[in-house]
N, C-alpha and C positions, 0 to 999 in steps of 0.2 A: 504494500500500500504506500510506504513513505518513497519507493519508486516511483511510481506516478506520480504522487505531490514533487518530486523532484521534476520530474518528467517536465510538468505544469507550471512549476515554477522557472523552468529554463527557459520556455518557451514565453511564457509574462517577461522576463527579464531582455531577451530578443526583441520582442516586439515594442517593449519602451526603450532599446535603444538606439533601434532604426528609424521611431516615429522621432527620436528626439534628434538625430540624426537630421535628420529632415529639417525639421522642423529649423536645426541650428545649421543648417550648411555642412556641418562636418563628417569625417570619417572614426574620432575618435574612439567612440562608444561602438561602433559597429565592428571595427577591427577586436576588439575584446569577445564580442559574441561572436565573431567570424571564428576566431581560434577556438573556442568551446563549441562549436559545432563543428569544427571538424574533427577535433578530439572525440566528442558523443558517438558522431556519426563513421567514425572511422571502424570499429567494432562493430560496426551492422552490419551484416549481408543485404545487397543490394540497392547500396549507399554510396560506390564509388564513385560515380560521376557526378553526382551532389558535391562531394568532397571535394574531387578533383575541380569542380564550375568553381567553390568557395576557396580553394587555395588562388587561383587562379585570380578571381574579384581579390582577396588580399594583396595578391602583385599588385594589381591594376590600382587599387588604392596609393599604395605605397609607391608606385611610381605616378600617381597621378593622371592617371591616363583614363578620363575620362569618357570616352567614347567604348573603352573596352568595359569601366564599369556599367552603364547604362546599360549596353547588351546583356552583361554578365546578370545582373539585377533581374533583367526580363526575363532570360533562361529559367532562372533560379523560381524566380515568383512564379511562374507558369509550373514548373516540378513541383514545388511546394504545394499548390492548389490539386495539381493533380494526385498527387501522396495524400492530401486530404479526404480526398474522395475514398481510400481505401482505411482511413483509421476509423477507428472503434470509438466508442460514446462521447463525451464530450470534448476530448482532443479534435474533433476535426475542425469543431470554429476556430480554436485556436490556432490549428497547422493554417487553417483557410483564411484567416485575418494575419499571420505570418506572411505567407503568399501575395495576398492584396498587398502588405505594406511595403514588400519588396517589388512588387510591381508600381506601387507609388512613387518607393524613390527612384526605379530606372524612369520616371515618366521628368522625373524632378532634375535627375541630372541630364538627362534628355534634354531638357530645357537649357540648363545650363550653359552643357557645351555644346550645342548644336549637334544636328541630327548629322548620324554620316550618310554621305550621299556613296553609292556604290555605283 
């Protein structure tokens, strides 16, 4: 049981650091939850390319490179939503408001640094 309140509380604590994130321009708070999920999520089966997207947004952070975050974000938030669709009782609003909020901030930094034209 105190697994899922962990569980639950990992994902509360994600979710206000991305909004805050947001909210503040920064990457600070988000690079903190990036490294705790991929630490979680590294011991899952069926989790590496989550893993690998979230190491991957950590570079892109870290070097600033914001065109590869915004995509990265979108990936990410579309898996997350999608993963929610397969979790159990009341985790899905959670993984499902995860997802939305990462799909906010790719739409945020999106804005920011202008869309890539291909």
């Amino acid at each position: 049981m105190s697994e899922a309140k962990s569980e639950d509380q990992h994902l509360e604590k994600t979710i206000d650091a991305l909004e805050n994130s947001i909210k503040n321009e920064s990457a600070t708070g988000s690079s903190t939850a990036i490294t705790s999920w991929i630490k979680t999520l590294s011991d899952h089966k069926g989790f590496q390319t989550i893993v690998h997207d979230l190491e991957k947004l950590k570079e892109a952070i870290a070097d600033k490179d914001g065109k590869k975050v915004y995509t990265l974000l979108e990936k990410l938030g579309n898996e997350t939503v999608k993963a929610a669709e397969k979790a159990e009782g009341g985790e899905n609003k959670a993984i499902t408001k995860l997802g939305k909020t990462l799909l906010k901030g790719s739409k945020l930094v999106e804005k920011l640094v202008g869309k890539d034209e291909k």
